[in-house]
KEKE-3310 file (N, C-alpha, C; in steps of 0.2 Angstrom, whole numbers, plus 5000, padded with zeros to 4 digits):
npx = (4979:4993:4998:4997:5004:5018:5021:5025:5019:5023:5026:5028:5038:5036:5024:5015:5013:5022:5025:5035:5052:5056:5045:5034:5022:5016:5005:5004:5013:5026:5022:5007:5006:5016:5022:5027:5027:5038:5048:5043:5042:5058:5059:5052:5056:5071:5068:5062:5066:5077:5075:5079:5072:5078:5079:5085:5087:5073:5066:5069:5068:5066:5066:5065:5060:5051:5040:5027:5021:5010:5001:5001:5008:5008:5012:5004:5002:4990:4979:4991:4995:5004:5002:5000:4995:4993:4993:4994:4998:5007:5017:5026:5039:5045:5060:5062:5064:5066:5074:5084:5078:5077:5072:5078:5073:5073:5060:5048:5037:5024:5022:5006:5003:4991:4985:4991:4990:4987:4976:4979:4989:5004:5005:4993:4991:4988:4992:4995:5001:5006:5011:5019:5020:5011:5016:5018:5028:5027:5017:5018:5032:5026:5016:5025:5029:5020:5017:5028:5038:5029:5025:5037:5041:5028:5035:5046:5039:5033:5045:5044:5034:5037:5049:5044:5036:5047:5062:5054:5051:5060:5066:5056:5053:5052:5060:5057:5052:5059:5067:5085:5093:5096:5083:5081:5091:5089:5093:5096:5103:5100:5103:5107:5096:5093:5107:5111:5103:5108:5121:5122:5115:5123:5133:5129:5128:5137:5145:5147:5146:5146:5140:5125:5110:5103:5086:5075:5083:5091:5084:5088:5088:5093:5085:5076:5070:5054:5051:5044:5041:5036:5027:5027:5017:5018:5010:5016:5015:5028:5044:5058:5069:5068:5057:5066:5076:5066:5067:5080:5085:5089:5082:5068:5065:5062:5054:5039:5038:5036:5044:5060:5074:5088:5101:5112:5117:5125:5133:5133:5131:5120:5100:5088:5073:5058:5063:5071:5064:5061:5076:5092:5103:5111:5113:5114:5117:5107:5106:5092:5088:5088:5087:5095:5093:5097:5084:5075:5064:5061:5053:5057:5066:5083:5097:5092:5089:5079:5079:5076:5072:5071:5062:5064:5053:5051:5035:5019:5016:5024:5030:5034:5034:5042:5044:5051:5053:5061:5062:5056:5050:5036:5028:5027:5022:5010:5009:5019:5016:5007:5015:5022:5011:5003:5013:5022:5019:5007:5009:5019:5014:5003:5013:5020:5013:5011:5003:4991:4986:4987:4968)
npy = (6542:6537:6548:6556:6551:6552:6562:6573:6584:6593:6603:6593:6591:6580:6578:6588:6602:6615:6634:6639:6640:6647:6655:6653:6641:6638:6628:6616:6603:6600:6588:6577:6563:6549:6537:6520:6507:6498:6500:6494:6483:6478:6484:6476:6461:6463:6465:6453:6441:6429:6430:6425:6415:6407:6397:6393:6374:6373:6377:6381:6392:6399:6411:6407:6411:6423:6422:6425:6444:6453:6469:6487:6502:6520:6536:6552:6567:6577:6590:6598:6587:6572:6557:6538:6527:6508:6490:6475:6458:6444:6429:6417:6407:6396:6386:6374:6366:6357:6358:6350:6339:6321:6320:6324:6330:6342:6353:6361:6374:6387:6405:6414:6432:6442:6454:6466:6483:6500:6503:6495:6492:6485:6475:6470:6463:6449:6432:6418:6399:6388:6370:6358:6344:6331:6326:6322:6330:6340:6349:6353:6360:6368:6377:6383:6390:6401:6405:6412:6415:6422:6434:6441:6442:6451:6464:6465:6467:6480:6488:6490:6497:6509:6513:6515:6528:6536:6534:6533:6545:6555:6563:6570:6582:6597:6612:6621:6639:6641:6633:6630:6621:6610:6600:6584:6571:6558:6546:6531:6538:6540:6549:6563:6574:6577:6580:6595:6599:6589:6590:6604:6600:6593:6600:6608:6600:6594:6582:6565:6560:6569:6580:6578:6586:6594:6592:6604:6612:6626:6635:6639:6654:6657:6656:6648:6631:6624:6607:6590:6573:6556:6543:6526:6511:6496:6483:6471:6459:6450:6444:6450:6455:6455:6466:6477:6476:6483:6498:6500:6496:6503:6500:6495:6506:6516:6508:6507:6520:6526:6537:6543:6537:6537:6527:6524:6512:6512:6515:6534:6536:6542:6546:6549:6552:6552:6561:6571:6576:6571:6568:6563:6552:6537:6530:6521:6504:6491:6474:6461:6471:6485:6501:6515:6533:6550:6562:6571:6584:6592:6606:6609:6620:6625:6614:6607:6590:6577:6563:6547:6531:6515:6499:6482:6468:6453:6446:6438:6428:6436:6456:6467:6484:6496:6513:6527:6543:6559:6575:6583:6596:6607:6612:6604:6592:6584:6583:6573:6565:6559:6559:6546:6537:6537:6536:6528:6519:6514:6512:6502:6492:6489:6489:6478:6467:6466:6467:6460:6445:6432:6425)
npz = (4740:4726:4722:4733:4742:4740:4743:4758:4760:4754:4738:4724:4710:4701:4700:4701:4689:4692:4693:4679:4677:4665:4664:4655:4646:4656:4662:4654:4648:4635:4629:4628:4630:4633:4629:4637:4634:4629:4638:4649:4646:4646:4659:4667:4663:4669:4682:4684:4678:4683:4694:4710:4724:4740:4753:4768:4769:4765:4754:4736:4722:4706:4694:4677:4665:4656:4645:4642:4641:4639:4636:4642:4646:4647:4650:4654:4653:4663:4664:4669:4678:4680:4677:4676:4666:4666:4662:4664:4659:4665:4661:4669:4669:4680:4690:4701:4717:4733:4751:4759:4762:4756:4744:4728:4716:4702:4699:4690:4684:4684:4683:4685:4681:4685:4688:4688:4688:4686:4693:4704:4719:4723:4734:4732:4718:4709:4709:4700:4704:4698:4695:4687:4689:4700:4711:4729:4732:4723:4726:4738:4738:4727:4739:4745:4735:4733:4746:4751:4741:4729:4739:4738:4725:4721:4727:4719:4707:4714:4714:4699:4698:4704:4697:4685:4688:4694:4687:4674:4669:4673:4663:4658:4667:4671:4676:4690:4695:4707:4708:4705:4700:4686:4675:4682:4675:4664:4672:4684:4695:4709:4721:4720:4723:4732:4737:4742:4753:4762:4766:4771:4781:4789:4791:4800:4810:4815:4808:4806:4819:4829:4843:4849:4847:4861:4872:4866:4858:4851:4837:4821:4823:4835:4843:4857:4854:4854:4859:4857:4861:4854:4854:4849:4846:4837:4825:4816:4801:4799:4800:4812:4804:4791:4793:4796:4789:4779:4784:4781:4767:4751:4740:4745:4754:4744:4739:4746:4749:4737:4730:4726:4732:4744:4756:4764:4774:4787:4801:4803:4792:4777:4775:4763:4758:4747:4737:4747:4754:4768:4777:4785:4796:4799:4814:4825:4821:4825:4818:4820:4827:4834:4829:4827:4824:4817:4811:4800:4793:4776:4780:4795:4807:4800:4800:4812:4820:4823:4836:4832:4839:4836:4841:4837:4842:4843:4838:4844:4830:4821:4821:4833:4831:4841:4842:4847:4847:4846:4851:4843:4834:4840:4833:4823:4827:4827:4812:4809:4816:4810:4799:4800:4803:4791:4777:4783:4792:4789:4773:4773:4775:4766:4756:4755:4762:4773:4783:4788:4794:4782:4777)
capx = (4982:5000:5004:4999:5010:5023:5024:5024:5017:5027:5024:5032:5038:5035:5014:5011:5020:5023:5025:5042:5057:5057:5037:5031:5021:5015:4998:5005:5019:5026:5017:5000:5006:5024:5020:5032:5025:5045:5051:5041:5042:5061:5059:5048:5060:5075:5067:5059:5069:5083:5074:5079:5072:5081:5077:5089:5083:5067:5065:5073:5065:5072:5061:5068:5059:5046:5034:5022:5020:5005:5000:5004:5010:5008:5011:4999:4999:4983:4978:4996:4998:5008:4995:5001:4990:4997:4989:4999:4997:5012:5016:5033:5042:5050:5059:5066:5069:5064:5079:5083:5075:5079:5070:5081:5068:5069:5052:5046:5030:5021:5016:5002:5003:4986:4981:4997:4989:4986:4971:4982:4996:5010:5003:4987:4993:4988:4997:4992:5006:5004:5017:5019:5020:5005:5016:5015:5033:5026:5014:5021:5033:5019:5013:5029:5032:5012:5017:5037:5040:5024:5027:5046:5038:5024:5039:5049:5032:5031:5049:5041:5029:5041:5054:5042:5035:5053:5066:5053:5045:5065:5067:5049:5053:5054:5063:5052:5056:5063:5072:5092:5096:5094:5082:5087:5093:5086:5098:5095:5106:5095:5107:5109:5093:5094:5113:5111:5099:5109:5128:5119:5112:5128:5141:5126:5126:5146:5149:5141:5149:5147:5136:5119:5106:5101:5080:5074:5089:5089:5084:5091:5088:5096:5078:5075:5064:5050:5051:5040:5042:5032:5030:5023:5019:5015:5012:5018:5016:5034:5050:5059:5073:5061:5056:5073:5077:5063:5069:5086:5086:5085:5076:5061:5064:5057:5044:5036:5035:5034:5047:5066:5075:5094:5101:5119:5115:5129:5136:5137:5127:5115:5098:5086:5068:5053:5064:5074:5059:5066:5084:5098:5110:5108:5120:5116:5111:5109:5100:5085:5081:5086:5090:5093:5092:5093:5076:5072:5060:5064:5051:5058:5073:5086:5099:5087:5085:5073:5083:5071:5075:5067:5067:5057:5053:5047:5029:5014:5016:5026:5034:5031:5038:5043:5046:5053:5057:5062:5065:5051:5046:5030:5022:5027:5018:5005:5013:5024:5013:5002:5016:5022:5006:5000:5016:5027:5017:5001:5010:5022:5009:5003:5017:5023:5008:5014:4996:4986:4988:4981:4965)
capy = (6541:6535:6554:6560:6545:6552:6569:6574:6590:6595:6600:6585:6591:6575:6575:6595:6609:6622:6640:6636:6645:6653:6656:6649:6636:6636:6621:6613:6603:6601:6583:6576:6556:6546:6526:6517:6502:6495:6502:6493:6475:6479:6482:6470:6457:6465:6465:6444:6436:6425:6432:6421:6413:6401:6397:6386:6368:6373:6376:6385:6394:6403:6413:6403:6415:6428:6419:6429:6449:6456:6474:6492:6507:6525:6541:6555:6574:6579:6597:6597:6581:6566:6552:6533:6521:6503:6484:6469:6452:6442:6422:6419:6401:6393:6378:6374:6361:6357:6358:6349:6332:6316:6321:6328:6331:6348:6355:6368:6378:6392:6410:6421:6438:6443:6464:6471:6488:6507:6500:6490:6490:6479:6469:6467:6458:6443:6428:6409:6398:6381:6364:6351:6339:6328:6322:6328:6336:6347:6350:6355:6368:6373:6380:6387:6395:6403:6407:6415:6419:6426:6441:6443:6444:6457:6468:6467:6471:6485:6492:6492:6504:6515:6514:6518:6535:6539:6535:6535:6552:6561:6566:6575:6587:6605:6616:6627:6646:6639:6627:6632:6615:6607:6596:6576:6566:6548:6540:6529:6539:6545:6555:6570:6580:6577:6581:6600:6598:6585:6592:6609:6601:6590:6605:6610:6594:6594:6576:6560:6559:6576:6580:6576:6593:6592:6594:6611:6615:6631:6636:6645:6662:6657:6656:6640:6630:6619:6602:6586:6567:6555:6536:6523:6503:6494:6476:6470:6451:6449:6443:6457:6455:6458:6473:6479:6478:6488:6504:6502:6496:6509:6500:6496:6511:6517:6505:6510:6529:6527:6541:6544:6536:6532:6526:6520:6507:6510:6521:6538:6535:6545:6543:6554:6548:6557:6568:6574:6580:6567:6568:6560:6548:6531:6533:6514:6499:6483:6471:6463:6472:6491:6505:6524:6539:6555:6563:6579:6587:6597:6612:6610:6625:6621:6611:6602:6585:6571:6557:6539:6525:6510:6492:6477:6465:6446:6444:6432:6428:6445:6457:6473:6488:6502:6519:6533:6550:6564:6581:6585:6602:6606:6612:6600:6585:6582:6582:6569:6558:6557:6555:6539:6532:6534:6535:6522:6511:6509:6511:6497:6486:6490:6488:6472:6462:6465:6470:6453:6436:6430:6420)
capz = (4733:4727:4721:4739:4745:4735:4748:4766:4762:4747:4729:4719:4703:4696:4701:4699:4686:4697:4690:4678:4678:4660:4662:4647:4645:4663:4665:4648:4647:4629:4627:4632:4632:4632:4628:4641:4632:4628:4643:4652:4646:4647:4665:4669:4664:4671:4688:4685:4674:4686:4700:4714:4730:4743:4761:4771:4775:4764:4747:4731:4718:4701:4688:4673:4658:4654:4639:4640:4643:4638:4641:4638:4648:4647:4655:4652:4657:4662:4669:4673:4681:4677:4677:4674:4666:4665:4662:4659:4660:4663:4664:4671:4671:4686:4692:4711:4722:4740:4752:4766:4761:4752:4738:4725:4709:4702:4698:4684:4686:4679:4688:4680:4686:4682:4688:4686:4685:4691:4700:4712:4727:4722:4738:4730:4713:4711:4705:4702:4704:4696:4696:4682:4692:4704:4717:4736:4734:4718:4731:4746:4733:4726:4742:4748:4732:4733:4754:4752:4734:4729:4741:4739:4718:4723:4730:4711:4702:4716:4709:4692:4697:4707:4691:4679:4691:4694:4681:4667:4670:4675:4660:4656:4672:4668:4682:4695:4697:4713:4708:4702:4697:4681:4677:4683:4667:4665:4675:4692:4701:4714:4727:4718:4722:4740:4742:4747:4759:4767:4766:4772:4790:4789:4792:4807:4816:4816:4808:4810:4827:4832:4849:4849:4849:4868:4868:4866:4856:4848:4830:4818:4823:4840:4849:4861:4852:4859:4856:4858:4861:4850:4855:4844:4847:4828:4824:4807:4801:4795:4805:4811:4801:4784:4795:4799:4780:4775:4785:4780:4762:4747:4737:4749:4758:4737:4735:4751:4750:4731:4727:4725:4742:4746:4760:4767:4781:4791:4805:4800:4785:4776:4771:4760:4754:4745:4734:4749:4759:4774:4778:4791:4798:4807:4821:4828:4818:4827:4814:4818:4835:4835:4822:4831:4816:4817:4805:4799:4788:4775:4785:4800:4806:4798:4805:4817:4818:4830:4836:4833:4841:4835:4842:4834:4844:4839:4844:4842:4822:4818:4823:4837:4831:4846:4839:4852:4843:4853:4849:4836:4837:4843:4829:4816:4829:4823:4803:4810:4820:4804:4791:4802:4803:4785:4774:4784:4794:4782:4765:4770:4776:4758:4750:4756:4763:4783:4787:4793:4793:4776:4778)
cpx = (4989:5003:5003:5002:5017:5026:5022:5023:5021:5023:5028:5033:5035:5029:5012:5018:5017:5026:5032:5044:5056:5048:5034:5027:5018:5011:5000:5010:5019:5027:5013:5001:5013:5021:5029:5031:5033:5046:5049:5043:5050:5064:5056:5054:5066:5076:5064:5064:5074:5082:5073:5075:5075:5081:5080:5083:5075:5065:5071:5070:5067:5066:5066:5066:5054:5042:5031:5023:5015:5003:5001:5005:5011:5009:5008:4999:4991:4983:4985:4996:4999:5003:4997:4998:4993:4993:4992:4997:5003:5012:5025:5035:5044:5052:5062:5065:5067:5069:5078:5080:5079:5078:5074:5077:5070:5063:5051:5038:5028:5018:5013:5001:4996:4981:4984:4994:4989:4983:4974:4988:4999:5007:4996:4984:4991:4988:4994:4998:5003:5011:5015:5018:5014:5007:5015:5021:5030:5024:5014:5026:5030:5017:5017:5030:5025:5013:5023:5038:5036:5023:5031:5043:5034:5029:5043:5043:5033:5037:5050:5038:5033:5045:5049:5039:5042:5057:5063:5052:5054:5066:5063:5051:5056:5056:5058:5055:5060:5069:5078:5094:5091:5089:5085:5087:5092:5091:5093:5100:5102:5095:5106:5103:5092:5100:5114:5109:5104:5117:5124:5121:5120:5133:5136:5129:5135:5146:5144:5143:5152:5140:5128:5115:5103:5091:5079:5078:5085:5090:5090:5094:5091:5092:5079:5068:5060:5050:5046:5043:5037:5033:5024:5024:5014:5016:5012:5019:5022:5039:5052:5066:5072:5059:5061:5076:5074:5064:5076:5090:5083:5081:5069:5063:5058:5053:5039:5034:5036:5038:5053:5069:5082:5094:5110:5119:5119:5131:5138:5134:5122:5109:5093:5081:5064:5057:5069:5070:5059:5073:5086:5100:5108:5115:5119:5112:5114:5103:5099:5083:5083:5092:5088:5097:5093:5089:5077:5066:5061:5061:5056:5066:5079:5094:5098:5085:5084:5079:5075:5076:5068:5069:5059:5059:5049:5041:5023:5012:5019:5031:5032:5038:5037:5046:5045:5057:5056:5063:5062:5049:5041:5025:5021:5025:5015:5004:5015:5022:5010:5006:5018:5017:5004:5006:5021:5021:5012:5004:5016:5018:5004:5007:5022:5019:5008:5006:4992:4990:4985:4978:4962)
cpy = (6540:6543:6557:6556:6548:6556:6570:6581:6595:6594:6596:6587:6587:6576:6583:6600:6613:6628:6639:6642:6651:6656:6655:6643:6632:6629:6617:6612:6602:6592:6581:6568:6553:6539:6525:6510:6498:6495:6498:6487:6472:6479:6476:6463:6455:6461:6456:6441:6433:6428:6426:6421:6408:6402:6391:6381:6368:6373:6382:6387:6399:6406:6410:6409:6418:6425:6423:6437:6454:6463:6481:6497:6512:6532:6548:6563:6575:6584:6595:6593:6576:6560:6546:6529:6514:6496:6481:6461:6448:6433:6423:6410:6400:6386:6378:6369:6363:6354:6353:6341:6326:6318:6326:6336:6339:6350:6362:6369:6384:6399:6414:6424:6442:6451:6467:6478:6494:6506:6497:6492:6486:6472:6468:6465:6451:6439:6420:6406:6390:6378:6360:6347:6337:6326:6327:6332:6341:6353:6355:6362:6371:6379:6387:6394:6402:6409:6413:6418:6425:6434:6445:6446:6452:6462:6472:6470:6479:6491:6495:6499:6509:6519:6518:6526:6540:6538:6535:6542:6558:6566:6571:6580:6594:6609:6623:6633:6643:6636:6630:6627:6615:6602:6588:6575:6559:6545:6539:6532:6545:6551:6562:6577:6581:6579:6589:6600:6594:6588:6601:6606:6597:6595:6608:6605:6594:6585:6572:6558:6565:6576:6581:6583:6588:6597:6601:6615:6621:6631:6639:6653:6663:6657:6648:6636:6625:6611:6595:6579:6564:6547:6531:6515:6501:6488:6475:6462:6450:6447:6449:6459:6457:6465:6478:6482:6485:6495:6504:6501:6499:6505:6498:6500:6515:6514:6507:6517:6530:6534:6537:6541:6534:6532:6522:6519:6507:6517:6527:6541:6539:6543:6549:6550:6554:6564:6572:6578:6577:6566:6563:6556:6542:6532:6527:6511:6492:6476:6465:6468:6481:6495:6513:6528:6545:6557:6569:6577:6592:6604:6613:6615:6621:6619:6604:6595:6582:6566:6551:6534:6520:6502:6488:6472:6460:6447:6439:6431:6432:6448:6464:6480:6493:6504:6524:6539:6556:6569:6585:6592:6603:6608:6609:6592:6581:6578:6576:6565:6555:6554:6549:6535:6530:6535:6530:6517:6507:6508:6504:6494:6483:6486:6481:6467:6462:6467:6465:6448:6436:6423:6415)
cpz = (4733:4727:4727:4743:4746:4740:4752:4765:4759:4741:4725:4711:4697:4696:4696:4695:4688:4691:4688:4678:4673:4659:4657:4650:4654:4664:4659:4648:4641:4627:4633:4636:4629:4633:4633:4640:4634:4634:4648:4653:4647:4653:4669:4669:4666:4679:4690:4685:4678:4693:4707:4722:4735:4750:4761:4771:4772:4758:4742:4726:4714:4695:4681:4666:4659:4648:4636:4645:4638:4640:4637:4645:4644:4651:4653:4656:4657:4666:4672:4679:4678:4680:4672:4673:4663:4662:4660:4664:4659:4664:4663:4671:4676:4686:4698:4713:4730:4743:4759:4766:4756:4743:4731:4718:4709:4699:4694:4688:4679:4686:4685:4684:4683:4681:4691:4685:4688:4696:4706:4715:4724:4729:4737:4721:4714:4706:4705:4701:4702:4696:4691:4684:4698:4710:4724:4737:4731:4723:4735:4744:4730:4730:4744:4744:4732:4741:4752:4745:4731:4730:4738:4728:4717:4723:4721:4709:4706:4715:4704:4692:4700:4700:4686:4684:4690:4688:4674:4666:4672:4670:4655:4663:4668:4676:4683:4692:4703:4712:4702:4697:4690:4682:4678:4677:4669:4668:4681:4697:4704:4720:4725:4720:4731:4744:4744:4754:4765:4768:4770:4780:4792:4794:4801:4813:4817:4814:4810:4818:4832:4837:4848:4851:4857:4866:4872:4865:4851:4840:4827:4819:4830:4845:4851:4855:4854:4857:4859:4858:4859:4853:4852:4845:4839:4828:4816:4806:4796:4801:4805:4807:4793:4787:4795:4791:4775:4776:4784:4771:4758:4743:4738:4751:4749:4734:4739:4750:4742:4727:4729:4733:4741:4752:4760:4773:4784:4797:4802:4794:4781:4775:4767:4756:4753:4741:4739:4756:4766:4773:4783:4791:4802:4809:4823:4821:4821:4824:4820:4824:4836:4830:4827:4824:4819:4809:4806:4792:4785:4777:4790:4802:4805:4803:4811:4818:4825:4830:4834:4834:4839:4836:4838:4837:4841:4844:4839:4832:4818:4822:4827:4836:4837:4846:4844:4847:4847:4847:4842:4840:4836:4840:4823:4822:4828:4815:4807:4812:4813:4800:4794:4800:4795:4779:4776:4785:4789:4775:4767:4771:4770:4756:4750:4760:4770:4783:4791:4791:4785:4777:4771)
residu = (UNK:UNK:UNK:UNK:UNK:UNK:UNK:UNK:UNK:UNK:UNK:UNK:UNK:UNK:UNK:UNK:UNK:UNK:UNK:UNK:UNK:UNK:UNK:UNK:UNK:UNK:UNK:UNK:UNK:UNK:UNK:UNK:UNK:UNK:UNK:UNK:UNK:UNK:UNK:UNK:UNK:UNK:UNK:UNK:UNK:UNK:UNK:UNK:UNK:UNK:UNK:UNK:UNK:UNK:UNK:UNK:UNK:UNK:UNK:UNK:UNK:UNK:UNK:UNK:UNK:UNK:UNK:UNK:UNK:UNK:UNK:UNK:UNK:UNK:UNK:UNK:UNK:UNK:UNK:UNK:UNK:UNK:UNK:UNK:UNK:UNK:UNK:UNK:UNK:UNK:UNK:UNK:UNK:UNK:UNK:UNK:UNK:UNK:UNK:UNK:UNK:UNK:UNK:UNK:UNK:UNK:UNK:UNK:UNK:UNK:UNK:UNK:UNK:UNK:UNK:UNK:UNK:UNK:UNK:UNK:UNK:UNK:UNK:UNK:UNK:UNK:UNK:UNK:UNK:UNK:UNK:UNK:UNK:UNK:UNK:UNK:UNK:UNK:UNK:UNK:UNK:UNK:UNK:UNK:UNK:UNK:UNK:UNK:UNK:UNK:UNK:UNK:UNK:UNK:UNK:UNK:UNK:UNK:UNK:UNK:UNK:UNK:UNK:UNK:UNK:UNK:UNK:UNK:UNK:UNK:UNK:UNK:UNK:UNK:UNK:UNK:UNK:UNK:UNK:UNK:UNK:UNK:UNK:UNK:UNK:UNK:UNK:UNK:UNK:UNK:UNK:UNK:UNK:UNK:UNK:UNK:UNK:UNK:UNK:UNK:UNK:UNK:UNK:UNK:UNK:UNK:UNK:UNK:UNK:UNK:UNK:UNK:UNK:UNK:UNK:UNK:UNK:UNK:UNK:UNK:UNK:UNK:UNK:UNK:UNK:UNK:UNK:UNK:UNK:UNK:UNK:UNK:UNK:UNK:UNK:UNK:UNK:UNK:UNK:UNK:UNK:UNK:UNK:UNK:UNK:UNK:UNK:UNK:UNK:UNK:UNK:UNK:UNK:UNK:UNK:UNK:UNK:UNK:UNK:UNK:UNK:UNK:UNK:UNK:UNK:UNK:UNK:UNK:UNK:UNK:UNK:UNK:UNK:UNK:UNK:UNK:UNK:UNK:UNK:UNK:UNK:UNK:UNK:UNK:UNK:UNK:UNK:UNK:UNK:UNK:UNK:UNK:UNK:UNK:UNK:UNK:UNK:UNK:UNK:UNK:UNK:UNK:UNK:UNK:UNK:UNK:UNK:UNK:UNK:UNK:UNK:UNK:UNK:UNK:UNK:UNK:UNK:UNK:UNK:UNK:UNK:UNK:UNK:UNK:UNK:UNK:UNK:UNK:UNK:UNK:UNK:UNK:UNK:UNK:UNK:UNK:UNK:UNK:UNK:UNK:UNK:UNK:UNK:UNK:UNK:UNK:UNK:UNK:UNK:UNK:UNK:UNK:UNK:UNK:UNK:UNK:UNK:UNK:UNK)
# end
């Protein structure tokens, strides 16, 4: 489910109210249902409206207007869980142009987005894409815009859903007994609950250009500790440059794992998804073909982190990811094998259609 998507093994303030600071009002927060109706249609537009596509030498495509948006959103405590129920029905405008050829025309259309809802994945939306026009250009942009746009559309919808989880729902949180901090304030500034955590291991690690833990490096309490290597081969139907994006861009990096996520793509750079409960630094980025990180989890001794090296290589329709991570300690293996597999590799394959050819 998307709220155990949310966490690697964490309570999520946002899903569960955890025993609150002033002890009051423990399993009941103080309301039952927030309409995110407005809010919605707001976003939705925000995230559509002039929302472009363009492929060299192939086509061009532009959301022109919103007409129709139909629908409602809600977000609902239940037994102390935050529980979002959505349903819209959208019809979108477009016009665009087929590049690279004689043919100038430009072309209108129409997309209906049809089960926009809680029941669905962003990559299991489905949209009809229609053309004004009979000739074999409409056609032919027809298809492209149904093959290329389509997705890249799925992905904005799959923002909607993230945004309304995270920036609607910031400012319904009530602060743990654990937790010092205030609650967040509706804003999208997402950094802030993750910068302990990561200024903490920072002063460990010495610097993003401070010496590498050697394996079987020592904990906290100055014991050796045991460490394991992890090695992963994954096929993904996307170029690898679309692949490369999704583990370095914040906003896929938070459609994907369906929480809070930053990231600064660059040498040195931090990143911090799920609330903070994954931390670290890319140390190389070589787009499309290799990304080396160091990872942690907020369990593991602190200061500690796994190196990964990841290379994605182009293969038959797609792209082969090959993920080496070193330095995992040896009782968080297993955790970490699994969150790979079912919060990276299957939720992006989810979350952006990379999983099969479509027949």
């Amino acid at each position: 489910s998307d709220s155990a998507m949310a966490k690697w093994g964490e309570g999520d303030p946002r899903w569960i109210v955890e025993e609150r600071a002033d002890a009051k009002n423990v399993n009941n927060w103080h309301w039952t249902e927030k309409n995110a109706t407005q809010w919605s249609k707001d976003k939705l537009r925000e995230l559509l409206v002039g929302f472009k596509v363009s492929e060299a030498d192939s086509f061009e495509f532009r959301v022109s207007d919103m007409p129709k948006c139909d629908g409602e959103a809600t977000a609902n405590n239940r037994k102390a869980k935050l529980i979002f129920f959505y349903e819209w029905t959208i019809t979108l405008d477009w016009e665009g142009q087929l590049l690279g050829c004689d043919n100038k025309t430009k072309f209108k259309g129409k997309v209906e987005v049809i089960n926009l809802s809680e029941e669905n994945s962003a990559s299991e939306i489905d949209m009809d894409v229609s053309v004004e026009s009979s000739s074999n250009d409409a056609f032919k942009l027809k298809e492209l815009v149904r093959r290329v746009a389509v997705p890249r559309l799925q992905t904005q919808l799959g923002m909607y859903i993230d945004q309304l989880r995270t920036e609607f729902s910031q400012n319904l949180i009530l602060p743990t007994k654990g937790d010092t901090g205030k609650p967040a304030p509706a804003t999208s500034n997402a950094a802030a609950p993750a910068a302990s955590t990561v200024t903490r291991d920072r002063t460990v690690i010495a610097g993003s250009d401070g010496p590498k833990a050697p394996s079987g490096s020592a904990d906290s309490s100055g014991a050796r500790l045991a460490t394991k290597k992890l090695t992963f081969k994954e096929e993904f139907f996307c170029a690898p440059e679309d692949l490369f994006r999704v583990f370095t861009q914040e906003h896929l990096l938070a459609a994907f794992v369906r929480a809070r996520a930053t990231a600064d793509a660059r040498e040195g750079g931090e990143f911090s998804l799920c609330d903070g409960s994954i931390t670290g630094f890319f140390d190389e980025l070589l787009p499309p073909d290799r990304l080396v990180m160091r990872w942690r989890h907020r369990k593991w001794p602190a200061g500690h982190h796994s190196i990964c090296e990841l290379k994605f290589r182009p293969s038959d329709g797609g792209t082969q990811l090959e993920l080496v991570q070193t330095q995992v300690p040896e009782k968080e293996v297993e955790f970490t094998r699994n969150s790979w597999q079912e919060h990276y590799f299957r939720a992006i394959k989810q979350t952006f259609g990379y999983g099969g050819k479509l027949f």
